[in-house]
CHARMM-style PDB file with segment names, atoms N, HN, CA, C and O in Angstrom:
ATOM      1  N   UNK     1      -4.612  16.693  -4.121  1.00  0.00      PROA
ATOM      2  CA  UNK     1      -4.190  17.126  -5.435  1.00  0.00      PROA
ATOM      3  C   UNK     1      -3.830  15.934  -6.325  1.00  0.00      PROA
ATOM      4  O   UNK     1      -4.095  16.006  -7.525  1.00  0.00      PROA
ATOM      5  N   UNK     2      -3.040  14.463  -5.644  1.00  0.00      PROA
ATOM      6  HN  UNK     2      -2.825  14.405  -4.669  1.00  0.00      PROA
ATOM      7  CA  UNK     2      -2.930  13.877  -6.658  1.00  0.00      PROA
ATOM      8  C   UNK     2      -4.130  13.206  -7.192  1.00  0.00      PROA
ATOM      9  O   UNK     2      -4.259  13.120  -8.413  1.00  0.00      PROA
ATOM     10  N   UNK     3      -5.139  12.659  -6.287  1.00  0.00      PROA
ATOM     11  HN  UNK     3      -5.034  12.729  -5.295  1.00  0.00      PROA
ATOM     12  CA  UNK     3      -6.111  12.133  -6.386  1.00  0.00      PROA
ATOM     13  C   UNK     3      -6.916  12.894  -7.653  1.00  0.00      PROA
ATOM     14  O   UNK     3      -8.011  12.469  -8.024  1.00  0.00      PROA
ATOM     15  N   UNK     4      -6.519  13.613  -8.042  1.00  0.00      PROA
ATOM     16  HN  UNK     4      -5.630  13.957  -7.740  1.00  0.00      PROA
ATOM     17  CA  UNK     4      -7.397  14.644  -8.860  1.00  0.00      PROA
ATOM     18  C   UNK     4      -6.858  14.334 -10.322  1.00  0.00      PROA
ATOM     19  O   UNK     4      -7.464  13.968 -11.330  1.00  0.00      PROA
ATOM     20  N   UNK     5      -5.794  14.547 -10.144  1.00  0.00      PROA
ATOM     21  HN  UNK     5      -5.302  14.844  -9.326  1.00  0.00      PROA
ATOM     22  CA  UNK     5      -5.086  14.684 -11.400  1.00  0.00      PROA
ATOM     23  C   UNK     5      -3.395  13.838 -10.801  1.00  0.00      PROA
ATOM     24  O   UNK     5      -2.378  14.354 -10.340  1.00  0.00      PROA
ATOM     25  N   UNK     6      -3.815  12.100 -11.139  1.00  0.00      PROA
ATOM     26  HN  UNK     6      -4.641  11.680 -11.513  1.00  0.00      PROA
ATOM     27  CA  UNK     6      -2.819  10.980 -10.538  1.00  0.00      PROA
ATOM     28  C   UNK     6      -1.585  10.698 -12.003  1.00  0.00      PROA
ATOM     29  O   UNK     6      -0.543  10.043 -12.023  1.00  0.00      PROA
ATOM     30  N   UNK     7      -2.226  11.455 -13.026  1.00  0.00      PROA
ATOM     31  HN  UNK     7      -3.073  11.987 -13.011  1.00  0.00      PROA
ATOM     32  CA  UNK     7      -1.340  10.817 -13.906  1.00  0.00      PROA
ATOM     33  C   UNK     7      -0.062  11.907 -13.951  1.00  0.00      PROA
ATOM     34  O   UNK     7       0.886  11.722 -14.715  1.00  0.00      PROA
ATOM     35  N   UNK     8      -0.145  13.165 -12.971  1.00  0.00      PROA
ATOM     36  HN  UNK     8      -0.915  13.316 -12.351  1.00  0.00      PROA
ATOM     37  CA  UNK     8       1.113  14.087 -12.904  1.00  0.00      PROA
ATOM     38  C   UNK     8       1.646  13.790 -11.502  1.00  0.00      PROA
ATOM     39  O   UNK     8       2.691  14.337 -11.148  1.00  0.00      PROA
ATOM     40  N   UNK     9       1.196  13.213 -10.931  1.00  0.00      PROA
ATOM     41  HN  UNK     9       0.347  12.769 -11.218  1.00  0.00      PROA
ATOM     42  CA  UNK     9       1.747  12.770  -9.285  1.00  0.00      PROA
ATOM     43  C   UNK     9       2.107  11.092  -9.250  1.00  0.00      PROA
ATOM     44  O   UNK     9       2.256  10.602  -8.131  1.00  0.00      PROA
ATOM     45  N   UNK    10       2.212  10.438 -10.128  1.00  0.00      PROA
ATOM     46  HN  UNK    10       2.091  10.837 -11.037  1.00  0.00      PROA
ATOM     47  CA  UNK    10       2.707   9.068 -10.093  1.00  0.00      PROA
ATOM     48  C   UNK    10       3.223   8.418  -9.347  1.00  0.00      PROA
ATOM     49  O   UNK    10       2.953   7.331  -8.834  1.00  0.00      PROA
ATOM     50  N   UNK    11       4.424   9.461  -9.226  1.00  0.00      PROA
ATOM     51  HN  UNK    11       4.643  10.344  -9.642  1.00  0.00      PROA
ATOM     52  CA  UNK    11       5.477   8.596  -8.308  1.00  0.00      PROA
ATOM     53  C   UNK    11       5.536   9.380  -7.343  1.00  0.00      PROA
ATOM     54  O   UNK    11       6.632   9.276  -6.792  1.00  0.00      PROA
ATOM     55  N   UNK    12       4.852  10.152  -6.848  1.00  0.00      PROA
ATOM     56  HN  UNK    12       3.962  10.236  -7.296  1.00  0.00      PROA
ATOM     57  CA  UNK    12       4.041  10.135  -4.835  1.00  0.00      PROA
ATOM     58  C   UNK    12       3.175   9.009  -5.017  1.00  0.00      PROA
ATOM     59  O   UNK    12       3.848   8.073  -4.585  1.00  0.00      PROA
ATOM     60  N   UNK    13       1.789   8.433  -5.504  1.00  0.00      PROA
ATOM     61  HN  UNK    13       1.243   9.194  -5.854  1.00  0.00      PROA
ATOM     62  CA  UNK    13       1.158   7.662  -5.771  1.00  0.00      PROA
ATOM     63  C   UNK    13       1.743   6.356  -5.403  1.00  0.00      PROA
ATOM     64  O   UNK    13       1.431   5.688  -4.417  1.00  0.00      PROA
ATOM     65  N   UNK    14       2.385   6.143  -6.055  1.00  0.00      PROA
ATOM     66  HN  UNK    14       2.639   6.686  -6.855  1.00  0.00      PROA
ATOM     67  CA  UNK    14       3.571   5.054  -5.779  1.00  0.00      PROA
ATOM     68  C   UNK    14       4.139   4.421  -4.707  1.00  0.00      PROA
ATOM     69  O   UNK    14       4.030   3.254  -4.330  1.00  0.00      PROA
ATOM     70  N   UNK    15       5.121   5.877  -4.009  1.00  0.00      PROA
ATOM     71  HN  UNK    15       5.210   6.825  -4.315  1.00  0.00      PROA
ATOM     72  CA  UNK    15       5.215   5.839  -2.977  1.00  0.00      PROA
ATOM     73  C   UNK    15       4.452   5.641  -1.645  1.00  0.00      PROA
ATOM     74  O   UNK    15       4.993   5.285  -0.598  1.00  0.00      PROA
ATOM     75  N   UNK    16       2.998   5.938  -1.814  1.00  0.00      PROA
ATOM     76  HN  UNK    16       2.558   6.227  -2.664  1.00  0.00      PROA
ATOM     77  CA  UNK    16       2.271   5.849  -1.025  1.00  0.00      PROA
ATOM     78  C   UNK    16       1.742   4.573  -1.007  1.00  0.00      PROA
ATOM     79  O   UNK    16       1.265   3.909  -0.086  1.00  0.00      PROA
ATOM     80  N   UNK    17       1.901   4.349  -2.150  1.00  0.00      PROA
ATOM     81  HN  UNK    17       2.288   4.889  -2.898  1.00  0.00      PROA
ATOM     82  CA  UNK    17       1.377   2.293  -1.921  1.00  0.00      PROA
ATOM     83  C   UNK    17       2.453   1.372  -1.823  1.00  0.00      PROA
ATOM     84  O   UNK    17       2.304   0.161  -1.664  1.00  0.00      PROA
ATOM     85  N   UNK    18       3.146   1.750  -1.885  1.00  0.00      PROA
ATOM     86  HN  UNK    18       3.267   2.734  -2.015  1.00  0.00      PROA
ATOM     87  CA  UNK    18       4.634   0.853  -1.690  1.00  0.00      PROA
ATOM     88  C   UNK    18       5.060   0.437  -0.381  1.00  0.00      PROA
ATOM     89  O   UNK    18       5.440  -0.581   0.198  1.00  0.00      PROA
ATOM     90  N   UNK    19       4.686   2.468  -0.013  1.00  0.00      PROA
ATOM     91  HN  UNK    19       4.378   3.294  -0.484  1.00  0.00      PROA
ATOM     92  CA  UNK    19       5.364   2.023   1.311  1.00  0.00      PROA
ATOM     93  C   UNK    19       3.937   1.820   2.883  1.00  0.00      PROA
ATOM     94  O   UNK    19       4.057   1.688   4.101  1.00  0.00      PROA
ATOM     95  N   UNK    20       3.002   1.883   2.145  1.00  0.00      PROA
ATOM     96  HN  UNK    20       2.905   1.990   1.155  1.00  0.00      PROA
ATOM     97  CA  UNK    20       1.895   1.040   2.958  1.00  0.00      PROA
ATOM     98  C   UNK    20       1.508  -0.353   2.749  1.00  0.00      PROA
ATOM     99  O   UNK    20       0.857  -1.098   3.481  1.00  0.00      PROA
ATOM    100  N   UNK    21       2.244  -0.638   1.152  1.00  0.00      PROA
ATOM    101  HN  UNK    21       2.773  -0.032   0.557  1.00  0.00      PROA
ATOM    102  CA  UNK    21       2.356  -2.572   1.212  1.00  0.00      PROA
ATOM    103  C   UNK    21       3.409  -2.996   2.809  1.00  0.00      PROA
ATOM    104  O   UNK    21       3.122  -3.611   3.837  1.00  0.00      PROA
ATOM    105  N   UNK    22       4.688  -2.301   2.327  1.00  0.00      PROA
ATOM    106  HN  UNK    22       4.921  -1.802   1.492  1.00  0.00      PROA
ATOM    107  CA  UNK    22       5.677  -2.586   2.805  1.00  0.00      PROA
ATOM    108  C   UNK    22       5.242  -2.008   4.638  1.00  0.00      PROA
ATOM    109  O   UNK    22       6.176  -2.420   5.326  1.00  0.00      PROA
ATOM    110  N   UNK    23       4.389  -1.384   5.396  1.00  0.00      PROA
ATOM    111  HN  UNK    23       3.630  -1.049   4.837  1.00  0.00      PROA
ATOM    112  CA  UNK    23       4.326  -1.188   6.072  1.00  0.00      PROA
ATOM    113  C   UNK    23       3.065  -2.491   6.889  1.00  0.00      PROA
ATOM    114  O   UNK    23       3.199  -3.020   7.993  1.00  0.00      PROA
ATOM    115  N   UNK    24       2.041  -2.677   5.992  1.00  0.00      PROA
ATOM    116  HN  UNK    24       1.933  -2.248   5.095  1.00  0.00      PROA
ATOM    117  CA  UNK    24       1.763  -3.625   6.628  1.00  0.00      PROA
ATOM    118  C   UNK    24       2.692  -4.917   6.302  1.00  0.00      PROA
ATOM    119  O   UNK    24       2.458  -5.603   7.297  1.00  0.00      PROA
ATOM    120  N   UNK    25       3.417  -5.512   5.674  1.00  0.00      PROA
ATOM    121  HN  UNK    25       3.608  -4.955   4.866  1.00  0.00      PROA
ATOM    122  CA  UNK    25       3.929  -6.249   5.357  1.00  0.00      PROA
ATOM    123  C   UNK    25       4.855  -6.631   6.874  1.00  0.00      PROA
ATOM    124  O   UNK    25       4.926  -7.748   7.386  1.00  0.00      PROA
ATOM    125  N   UNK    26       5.465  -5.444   7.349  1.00  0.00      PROA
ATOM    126  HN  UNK    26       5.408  -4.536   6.933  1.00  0.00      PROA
ATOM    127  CA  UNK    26       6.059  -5.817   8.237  1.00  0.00      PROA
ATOM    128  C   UNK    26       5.286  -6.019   9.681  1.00  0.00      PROA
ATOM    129  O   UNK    26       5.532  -6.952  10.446  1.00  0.00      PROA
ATOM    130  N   UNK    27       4.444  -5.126   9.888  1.00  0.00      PROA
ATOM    131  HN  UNK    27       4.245  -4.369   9.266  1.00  0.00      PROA
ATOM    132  CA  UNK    27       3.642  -5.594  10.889  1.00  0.00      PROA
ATOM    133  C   UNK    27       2.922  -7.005  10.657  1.00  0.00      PROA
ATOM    134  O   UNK    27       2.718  -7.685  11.663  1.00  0.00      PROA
ATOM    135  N   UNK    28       2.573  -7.436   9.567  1.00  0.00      PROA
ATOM    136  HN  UNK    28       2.739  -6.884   8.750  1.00  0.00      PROA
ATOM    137  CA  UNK    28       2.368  -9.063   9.678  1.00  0.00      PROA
ATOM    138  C   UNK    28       3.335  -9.674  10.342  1.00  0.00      PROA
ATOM    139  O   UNK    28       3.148 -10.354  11.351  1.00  0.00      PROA
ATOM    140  N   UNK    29       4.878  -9.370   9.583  1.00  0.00      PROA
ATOM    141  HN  UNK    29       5.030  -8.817   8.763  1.00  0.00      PROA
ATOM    142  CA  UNK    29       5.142 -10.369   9.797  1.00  0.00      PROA
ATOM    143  C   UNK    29       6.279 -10.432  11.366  1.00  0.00      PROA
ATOM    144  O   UNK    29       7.199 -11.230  11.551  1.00  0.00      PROA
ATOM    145  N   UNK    30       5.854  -9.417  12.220  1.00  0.00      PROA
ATOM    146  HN  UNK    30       5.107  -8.770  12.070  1.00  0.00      PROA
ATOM    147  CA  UNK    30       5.853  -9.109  13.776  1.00  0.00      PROA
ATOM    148  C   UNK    30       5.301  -9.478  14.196  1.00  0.00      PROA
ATOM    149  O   UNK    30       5.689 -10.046  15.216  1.00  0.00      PROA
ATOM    150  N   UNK    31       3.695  -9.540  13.813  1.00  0.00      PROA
ATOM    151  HN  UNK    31       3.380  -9.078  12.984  1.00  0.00      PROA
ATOM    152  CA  UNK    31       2.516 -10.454  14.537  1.00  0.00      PROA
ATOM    153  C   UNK    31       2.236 -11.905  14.346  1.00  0.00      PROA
ATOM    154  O   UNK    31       1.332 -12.557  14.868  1.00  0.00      PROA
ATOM    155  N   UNK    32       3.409 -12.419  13.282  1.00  0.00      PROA
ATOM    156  HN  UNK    32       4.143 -11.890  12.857  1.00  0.00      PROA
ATOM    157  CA  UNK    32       3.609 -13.783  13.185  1.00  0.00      PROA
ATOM    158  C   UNK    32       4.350 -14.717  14.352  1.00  0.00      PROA
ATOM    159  O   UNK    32       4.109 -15.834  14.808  1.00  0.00      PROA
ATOM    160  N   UNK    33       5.477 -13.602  14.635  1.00  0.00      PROA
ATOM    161  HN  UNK    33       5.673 -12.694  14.265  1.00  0.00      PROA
ATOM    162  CA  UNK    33       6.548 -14.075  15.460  1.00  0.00      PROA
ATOM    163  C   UNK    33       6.600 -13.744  16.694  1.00  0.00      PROA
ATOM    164  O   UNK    33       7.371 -14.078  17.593  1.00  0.00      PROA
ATOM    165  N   UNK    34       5.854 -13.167  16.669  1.00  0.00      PROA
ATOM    166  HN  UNK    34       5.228 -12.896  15.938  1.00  0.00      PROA
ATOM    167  CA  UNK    34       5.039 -12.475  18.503  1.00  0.00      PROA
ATOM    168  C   UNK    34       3.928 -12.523  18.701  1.00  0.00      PROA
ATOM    169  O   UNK    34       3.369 -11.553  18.188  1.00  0.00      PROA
ATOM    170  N   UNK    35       3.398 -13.044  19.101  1.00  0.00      PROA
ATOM    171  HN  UNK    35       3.852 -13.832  19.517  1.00  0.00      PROA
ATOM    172  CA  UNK    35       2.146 -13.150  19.808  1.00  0.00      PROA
ATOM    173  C   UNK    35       1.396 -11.886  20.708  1.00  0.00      PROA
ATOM    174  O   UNK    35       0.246 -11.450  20.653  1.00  0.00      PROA
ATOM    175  N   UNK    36       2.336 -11.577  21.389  1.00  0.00      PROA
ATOM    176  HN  UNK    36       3.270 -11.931  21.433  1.00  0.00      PROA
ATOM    177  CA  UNK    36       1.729  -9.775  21.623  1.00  0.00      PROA
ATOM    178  C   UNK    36       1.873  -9.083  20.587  1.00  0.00      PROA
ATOM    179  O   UNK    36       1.602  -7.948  20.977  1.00  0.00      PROA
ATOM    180  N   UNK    37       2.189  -9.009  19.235  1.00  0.00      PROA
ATOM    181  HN  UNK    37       2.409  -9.932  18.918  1.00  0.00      PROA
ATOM    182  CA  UNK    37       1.653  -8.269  18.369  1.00  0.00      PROA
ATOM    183  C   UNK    37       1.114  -8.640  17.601  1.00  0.00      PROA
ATOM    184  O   UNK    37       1.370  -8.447  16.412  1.00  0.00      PROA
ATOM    185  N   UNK    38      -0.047  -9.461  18.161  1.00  0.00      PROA
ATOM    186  HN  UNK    38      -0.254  -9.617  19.127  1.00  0.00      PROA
ATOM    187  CA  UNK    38      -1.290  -9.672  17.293  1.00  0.00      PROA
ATOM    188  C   UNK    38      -2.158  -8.989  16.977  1.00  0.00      PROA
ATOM    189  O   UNK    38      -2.932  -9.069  16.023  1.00  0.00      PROA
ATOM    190  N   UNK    39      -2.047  -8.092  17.976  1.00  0.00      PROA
ATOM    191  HN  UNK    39      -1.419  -8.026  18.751  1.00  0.00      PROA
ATOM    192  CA  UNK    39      -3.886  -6.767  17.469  1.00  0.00      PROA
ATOM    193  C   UNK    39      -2.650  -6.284  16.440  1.00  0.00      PROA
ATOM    194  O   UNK    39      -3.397  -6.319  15.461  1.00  0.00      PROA
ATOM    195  N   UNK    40      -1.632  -5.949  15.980  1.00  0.00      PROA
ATOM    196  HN  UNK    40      -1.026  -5.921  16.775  1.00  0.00      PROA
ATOM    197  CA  UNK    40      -1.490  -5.571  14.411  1.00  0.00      PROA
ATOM    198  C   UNK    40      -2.021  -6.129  13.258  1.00  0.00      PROA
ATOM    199  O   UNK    40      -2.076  -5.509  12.196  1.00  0.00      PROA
ATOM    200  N   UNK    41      -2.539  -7.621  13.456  1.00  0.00      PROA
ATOM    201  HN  UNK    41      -2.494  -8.124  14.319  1.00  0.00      PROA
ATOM    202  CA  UNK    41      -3.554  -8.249  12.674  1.00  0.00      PROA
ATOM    203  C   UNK    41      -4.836  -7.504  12.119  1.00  0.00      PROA
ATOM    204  O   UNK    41      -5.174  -7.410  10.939  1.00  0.00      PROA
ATOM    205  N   UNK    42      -5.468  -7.001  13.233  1.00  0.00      PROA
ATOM    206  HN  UNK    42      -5.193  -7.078  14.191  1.00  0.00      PROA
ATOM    207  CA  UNK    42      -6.628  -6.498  13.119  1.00  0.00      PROA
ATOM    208  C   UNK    42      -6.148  -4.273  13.049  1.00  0.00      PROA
ATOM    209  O   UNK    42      -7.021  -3.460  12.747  1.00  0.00      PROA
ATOM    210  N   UNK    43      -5.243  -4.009  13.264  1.00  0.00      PROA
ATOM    211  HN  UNK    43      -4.533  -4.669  13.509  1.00  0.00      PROA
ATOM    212  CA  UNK    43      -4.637  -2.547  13.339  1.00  0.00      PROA
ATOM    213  C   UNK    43      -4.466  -2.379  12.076  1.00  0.00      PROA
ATOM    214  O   UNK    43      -5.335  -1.944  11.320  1.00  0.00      PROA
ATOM    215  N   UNK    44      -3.340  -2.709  11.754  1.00  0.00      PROA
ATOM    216  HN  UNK    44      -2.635  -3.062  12.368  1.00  0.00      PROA
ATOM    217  CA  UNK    44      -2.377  -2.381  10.431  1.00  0.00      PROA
ATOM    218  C   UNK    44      -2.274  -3.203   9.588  1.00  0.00      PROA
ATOM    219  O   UNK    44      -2.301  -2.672   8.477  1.00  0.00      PROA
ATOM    220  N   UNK    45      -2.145  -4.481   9.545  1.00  0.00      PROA
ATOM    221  HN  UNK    45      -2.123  -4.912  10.447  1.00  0.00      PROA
ATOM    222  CA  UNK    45      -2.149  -5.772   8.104  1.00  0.00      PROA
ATOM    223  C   UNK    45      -3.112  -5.277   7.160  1.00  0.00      PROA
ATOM    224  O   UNK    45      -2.980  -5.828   6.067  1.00  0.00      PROA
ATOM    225  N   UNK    46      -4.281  -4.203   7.216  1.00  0.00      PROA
ATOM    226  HN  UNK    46      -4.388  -3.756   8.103  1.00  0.00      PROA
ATOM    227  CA  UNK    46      -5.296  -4.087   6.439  1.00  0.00      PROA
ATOM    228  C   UNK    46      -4.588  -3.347   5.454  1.00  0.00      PROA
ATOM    229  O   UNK    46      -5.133  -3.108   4.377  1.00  0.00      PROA
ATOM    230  N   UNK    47      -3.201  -2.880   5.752  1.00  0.00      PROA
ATOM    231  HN  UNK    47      -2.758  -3.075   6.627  1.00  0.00      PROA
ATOM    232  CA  UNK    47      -2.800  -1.776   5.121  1.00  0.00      PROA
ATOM    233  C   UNK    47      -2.370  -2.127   3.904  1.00  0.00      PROA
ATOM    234  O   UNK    47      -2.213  -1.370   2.947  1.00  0.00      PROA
ATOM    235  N   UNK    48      -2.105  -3.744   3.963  1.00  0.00      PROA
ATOM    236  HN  UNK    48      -2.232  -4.359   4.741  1.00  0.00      PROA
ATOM    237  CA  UNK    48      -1.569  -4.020   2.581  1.00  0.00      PROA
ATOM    238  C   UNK    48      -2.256  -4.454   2.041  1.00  0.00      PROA
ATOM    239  O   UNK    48      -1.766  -4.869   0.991  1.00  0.00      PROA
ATOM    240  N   UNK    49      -4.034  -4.795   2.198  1.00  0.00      PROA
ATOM    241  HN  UNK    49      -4.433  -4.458   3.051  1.00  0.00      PROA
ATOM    242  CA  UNK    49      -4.786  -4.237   1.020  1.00  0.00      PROA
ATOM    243  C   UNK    49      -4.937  -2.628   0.732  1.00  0.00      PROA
ATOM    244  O   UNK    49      -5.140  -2.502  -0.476  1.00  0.00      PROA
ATOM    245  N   UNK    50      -4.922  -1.800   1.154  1.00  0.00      PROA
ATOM    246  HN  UNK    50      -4.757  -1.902   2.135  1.00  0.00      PROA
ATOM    247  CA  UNK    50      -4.537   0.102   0.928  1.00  0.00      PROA
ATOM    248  C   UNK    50      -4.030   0.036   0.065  1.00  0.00      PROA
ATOM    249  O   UNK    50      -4.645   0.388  -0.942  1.00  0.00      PROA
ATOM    250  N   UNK    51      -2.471  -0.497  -0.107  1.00  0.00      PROA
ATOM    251  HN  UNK    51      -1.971  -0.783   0.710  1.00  0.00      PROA
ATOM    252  CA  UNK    51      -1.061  -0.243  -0.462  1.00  0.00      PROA
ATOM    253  C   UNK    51      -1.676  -1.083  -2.265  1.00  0.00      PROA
ATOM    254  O   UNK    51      -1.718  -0.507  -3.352  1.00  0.00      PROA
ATOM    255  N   UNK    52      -2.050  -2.511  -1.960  1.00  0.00      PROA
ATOM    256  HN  UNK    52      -2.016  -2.979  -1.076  1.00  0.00      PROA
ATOM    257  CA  UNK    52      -2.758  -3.055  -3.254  1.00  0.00      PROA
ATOM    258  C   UNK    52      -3.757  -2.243  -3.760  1.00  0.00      PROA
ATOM    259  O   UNK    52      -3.716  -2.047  -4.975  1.00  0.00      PROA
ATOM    260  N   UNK    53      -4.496  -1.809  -3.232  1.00  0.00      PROA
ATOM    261  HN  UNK    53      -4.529  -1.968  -2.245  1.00  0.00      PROA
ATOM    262  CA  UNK    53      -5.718  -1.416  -4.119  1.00  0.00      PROA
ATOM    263  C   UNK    53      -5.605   0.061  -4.652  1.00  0.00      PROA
ATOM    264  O   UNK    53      -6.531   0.692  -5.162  1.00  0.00      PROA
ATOM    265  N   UNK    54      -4.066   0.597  -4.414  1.00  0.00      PROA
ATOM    266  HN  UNK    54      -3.314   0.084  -4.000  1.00  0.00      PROA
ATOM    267  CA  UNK    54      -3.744   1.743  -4.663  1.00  0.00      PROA
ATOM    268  C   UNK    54      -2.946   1.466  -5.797  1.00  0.00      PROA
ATOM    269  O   UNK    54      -2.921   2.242  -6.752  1.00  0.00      PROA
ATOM    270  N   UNK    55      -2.009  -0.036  -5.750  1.00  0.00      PROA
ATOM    271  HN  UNK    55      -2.030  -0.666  -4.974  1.00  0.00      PROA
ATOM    272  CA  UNK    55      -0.757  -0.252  -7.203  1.00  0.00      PROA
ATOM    273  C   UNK    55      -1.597  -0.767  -8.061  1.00  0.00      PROA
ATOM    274  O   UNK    55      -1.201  -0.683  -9.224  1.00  0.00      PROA
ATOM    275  N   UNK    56      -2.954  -1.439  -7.865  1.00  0.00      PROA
ATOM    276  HN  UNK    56      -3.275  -1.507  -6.921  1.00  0.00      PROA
ATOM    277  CA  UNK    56      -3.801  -1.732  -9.391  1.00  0.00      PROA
ATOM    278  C   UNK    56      -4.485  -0.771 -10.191  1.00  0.00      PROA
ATOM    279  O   UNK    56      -5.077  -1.161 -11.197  1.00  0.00      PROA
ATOM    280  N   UNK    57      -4.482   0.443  -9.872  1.00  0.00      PROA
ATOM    281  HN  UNK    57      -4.001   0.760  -9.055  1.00  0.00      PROA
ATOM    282  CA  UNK    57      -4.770   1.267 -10.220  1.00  0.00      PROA
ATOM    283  C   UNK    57      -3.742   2.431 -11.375  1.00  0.00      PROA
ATOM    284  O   UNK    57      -3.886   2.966 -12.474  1.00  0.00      PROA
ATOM    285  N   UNK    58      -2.674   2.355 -10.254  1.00  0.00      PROA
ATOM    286  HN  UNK    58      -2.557   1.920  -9.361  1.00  0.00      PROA
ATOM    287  CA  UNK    58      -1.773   2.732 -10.964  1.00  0.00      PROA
ATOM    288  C   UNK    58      -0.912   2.238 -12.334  1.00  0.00      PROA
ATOM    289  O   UNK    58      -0.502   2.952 -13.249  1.00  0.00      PROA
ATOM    290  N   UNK    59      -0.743   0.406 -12.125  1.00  0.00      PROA
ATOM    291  HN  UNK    59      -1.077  -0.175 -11.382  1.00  0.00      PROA
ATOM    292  CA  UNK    59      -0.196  -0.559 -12.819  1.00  0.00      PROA
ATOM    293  C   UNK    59      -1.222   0.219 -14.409  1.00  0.00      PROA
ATOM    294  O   UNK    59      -0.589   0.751 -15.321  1.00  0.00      PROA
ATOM    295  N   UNK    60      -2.308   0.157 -14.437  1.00  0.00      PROA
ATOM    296  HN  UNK    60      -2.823  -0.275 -13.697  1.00  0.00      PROA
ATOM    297  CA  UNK    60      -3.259   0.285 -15.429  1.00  0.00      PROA
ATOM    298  C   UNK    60      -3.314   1.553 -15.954  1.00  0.00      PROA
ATOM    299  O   UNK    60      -3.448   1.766 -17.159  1.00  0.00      PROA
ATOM    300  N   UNK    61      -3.202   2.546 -14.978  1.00  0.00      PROA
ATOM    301  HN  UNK    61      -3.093   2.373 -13.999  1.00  0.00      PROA
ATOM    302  CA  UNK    61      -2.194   4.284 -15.325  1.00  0.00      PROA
ATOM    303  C   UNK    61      -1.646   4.197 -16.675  1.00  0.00      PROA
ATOM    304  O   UNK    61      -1.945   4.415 -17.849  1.00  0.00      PROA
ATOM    305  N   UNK    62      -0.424   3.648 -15.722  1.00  0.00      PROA
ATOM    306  HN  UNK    62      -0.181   3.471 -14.768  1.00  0.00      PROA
ATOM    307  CA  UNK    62       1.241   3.245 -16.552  1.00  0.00      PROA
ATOM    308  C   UNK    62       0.040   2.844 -18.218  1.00  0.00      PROA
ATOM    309  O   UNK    62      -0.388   3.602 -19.088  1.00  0.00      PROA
ATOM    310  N   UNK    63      -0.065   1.888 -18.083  1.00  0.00      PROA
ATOM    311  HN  UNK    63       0.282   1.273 -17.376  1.00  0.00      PROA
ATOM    312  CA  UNK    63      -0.408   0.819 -19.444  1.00  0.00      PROA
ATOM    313  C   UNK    63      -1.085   1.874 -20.212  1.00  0.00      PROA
ATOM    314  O   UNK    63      -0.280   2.210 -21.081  1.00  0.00      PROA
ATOM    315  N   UNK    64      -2.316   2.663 -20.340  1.00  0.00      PROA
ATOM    316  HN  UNK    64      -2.970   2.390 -19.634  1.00  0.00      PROA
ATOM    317  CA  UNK    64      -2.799   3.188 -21.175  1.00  0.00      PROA
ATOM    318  C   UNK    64      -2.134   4.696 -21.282  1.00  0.00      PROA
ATOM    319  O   UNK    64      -2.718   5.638 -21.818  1.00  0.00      PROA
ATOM    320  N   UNK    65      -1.130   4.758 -20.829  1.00  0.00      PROA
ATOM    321  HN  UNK    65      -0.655   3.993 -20.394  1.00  0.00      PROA
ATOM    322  CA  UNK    65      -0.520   5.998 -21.184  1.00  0.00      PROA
ATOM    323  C   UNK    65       0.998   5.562 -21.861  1.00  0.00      PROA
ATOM    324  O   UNK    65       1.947   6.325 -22.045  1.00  0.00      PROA
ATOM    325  N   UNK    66       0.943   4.388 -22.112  1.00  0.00      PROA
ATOM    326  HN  UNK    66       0.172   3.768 -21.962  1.00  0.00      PROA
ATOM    327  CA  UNK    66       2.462   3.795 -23.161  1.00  0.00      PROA
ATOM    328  C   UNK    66       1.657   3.778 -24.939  1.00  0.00      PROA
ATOM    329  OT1 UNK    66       2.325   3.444 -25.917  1.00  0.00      PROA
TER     330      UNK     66
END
């Protein structure tokens, strides 16, 4: 539903890239400091391109609707 119509669901939108920046964000930086959690490198770190390629979209939302 938001995917359809994103400019009435924003801030789920939001949330969903925020907290998949912030989700790979932390699995990086587990697989920095541990060495057994390196396949999160290749698992989950992808997530915070997801989490990006979901807030440039939105960032540009915001702008043409001010």
């Amino acid at each position: 539903m938001a995917i359809k119509n994103p400019s009435k669901h924003v801030s789920f939108l939001w949330f969903v890239a925020i907290s998949s920046f912030t989700h790979g964000g932390v699995m990086l930086y587990h697989a920095a400091l541990n060495t057994i959690h390196i396949s999160h490198l290749i698992g989950d770190v992808w997530i915070l391109a997801g989490g990006l390629s979901l807030a440039i979209p939105l960032w540009q939302l915001k702008k043409y609707q001010d």
